[in-house]
Backbone as a printed PyTorch tensor [residue, N CA C, xyz], in Angstrom:
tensor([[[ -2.0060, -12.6660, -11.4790],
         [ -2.9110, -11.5670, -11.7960],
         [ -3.1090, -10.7470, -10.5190]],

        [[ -3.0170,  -9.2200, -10.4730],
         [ -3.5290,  -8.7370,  -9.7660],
         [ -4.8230,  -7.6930,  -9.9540]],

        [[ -4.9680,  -7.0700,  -8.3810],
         [ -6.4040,  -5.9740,  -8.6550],
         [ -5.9590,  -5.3740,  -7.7180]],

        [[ -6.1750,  -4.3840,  -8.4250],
         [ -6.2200,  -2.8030,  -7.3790],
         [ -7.4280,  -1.9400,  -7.3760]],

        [[ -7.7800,  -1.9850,  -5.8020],
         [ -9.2960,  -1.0490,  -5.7680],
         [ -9.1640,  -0.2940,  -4.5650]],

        [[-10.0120,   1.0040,  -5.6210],
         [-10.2560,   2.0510,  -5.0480],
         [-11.0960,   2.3050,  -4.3960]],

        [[-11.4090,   2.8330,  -3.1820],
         [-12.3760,   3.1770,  -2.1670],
         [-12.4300,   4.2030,  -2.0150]],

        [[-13.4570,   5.1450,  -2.5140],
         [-13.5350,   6.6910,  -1.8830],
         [-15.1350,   6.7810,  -1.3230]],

        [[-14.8000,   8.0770,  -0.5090],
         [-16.4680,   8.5690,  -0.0810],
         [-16.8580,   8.5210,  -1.4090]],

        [[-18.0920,   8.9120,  -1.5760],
         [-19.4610,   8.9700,  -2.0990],
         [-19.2150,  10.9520,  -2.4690]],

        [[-19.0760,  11.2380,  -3.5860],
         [-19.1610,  12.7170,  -3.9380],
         [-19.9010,  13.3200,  -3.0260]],

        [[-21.6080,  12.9510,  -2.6140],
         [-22.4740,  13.2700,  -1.8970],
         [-22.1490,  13.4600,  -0.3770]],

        [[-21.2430,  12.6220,  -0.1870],
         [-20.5170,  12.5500,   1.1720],
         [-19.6310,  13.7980,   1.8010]],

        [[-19.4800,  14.4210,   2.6730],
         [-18.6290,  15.1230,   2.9550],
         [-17.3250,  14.3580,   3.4860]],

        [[-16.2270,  14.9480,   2.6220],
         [-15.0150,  14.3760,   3.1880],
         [-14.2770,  15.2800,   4.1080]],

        [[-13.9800,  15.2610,   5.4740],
         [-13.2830,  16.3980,   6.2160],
         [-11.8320,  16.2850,   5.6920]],

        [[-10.8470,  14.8680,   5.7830],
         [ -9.5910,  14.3000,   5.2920],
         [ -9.1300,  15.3200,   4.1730]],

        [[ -9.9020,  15.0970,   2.8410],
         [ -9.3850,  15.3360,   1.5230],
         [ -9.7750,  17.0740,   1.8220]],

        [[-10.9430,  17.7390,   2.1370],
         [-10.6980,  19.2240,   2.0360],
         [ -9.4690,  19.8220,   3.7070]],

        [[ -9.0070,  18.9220,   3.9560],
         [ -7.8590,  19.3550,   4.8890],
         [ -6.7030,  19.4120,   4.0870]],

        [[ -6.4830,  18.5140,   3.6020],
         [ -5.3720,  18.4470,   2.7910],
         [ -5.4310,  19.1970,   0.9640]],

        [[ -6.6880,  19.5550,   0.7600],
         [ -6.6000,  20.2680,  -0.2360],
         [ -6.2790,  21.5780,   0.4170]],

        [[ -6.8200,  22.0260,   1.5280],
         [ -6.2110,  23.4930,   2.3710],
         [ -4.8320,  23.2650,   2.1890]],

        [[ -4.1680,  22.0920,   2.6690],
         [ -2.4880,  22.3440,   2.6260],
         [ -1.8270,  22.2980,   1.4950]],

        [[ -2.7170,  21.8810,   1.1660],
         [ -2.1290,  22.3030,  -0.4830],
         [ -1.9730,  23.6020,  -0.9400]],

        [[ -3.3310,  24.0020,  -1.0940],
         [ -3.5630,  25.7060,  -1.5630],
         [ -2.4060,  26.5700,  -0.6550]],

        [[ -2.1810,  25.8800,   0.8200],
         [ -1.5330,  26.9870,   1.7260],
         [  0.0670,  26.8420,   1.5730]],

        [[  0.8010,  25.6020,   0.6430],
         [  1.8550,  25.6260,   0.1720],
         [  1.9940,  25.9920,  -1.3620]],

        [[  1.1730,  26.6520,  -2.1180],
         [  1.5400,  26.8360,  -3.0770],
         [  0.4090,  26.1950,  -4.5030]],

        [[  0.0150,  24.9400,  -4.3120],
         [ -0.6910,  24.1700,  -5.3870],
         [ -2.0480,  24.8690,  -5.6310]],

        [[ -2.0380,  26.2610,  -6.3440],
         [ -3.5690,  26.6270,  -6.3570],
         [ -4.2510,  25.8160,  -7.3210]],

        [[ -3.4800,  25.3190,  -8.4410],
         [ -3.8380,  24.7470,  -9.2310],
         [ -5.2770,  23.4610,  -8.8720]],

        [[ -4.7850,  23.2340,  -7.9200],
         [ -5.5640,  21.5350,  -7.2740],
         [ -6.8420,  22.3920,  -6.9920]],

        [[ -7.7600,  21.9550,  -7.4840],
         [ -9.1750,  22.4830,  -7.0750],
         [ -9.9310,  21.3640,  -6.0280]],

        [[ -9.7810,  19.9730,  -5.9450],
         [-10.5330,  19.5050,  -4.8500],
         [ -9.4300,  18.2620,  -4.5480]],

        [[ -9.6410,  17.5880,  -3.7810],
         [ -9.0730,  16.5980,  -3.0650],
         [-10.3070,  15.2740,  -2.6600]],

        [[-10.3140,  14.4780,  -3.0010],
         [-11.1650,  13.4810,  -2.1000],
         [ -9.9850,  11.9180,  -2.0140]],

        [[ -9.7930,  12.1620,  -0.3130],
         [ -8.8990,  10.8600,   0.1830],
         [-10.1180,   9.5130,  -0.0080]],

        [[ -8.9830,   8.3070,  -0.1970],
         [ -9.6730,   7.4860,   0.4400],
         [ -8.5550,   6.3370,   0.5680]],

        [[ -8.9920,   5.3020,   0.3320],
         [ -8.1840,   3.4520,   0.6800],
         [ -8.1440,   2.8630,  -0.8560]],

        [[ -6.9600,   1.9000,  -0.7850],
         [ -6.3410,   1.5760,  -1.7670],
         [ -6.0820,   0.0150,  -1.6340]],

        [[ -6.3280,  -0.9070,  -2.1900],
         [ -6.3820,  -2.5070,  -1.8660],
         [ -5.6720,  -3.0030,  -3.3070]],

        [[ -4.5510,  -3.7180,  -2.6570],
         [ -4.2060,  -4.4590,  -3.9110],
         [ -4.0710,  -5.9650,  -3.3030]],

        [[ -5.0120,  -6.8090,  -4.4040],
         [ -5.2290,  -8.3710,  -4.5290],
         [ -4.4900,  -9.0500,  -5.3790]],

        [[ -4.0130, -10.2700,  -4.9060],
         [ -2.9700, -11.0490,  -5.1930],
         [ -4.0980, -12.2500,  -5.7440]],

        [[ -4.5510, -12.3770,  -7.2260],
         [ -5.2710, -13.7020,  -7.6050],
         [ -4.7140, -14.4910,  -7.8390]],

        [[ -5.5070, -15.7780,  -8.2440],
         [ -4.9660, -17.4240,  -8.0890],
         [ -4.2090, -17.5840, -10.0510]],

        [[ -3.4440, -17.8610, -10.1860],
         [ -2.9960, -18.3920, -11.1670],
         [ -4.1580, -19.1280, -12.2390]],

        [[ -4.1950, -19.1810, -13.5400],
         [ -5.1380, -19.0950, -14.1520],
         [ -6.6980, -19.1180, -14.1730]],

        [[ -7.0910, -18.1960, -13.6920],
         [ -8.0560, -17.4520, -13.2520],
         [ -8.5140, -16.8400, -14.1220]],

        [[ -9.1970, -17.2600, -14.7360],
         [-10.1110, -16.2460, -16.0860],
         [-10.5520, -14.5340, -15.9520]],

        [[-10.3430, -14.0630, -17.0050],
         [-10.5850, -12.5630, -16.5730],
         [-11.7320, -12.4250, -16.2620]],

        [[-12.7620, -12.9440, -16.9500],
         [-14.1050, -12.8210, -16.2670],
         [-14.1320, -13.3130, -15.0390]],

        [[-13.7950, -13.8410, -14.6310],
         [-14.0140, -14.6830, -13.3540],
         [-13.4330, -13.5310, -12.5640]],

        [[-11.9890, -13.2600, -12.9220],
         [-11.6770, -12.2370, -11.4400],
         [-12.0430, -11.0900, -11.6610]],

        [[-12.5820, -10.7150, -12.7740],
         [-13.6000,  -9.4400, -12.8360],
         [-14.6930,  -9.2720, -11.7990]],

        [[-15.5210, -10.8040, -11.7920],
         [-16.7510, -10.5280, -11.0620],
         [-16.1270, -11.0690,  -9.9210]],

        [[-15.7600, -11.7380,  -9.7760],
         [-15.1380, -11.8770,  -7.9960],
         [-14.3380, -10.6900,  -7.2960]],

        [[-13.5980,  -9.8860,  -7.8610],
         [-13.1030,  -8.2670,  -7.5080],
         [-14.3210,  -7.6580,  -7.1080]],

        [[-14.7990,  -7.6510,  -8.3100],
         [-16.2060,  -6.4700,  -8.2600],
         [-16.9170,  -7.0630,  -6.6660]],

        [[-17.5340,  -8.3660,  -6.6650],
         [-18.1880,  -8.9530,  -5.6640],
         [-17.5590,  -8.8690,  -4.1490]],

        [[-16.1710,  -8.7290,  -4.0430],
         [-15.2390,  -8.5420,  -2.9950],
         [-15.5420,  -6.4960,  -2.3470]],

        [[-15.2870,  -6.0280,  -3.4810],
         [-15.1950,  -4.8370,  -3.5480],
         [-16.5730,  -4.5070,  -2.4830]],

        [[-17.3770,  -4.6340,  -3.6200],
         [-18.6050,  -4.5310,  -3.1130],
         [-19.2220,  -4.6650,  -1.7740]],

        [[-19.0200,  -6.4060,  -1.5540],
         [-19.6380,  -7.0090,  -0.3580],
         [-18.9810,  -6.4210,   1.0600]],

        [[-17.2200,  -6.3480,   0.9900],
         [-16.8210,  -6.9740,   1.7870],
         [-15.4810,  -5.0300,   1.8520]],

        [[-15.0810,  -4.3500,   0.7130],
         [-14.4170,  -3.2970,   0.9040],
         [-14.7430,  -1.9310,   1.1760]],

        [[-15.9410,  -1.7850,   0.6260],
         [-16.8840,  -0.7580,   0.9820],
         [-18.0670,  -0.7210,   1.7490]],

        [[-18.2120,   0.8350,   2.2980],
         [-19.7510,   0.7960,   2.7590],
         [-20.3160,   1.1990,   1.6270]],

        [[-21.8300,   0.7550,   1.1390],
         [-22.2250,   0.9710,  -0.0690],
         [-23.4060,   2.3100,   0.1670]],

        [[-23.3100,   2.5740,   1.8580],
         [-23.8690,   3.5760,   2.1680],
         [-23.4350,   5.0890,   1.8010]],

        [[-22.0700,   5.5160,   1.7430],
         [-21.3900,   6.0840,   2.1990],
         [-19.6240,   6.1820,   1.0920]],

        [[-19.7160,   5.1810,   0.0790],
         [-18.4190,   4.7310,  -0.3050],
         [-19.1130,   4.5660,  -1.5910]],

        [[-17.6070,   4.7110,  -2.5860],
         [-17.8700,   3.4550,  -3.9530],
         [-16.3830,   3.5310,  -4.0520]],

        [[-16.0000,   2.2250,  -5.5300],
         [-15.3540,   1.9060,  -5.9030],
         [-14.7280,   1.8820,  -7.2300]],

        [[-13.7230,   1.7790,  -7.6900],
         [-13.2920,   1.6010,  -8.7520],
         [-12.4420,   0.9180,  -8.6970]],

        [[-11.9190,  -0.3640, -10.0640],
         [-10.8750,  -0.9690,  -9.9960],
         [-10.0660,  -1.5360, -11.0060]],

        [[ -9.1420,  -2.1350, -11.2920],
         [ -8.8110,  -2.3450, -12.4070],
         [ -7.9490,  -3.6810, -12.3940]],

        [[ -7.8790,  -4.5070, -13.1790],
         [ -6.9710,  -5.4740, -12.8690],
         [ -5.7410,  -6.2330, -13.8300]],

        [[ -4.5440,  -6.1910, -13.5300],
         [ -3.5330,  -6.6890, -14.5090],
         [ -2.9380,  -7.9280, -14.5900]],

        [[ -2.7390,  -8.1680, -15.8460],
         [ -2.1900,  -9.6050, -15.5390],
         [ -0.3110,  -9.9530, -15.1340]]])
């Protein structure tokens, strides 16, 4: 089973990264793209029969505790078997 999680700023947050690269965007052509927000990308390698609930809340609890600032950040994630 794996998990993949997402880490971005906080909407509220100013991102300098993602409106730099939405500029290079707009300045090659992509007017289409209206915003950009960068962030980090984690993919977890779980233990062999491992209940989905279980690596639901242990992702989430990882995510949480230990991948983000909860000041400043959130997450999203998803996980496959």
């Amino acid at each position: 089973m794996k998990a993949h999680v997402y880490v971005t700023p906080k909407t509220s947050v100013l991102d300098p990264q993602g409106q730099t690269i939405h500029n290079a965007l707009r300045k090659i052509g992509f007017s289409d793209v209206t915003s950009v927000r960068q962030g980090k990308y984690f993919a977890l390698s779980l233990a062999d029969g491992l209940s989905k609930q279980a690596a639901h809340d242990q992702v989430e609890r990882i995510a949480r505790e230990v991948l983000t600032n909860p000041v400043i950040e959130e997450f999203t994630f998803r996980i496959e078997e």
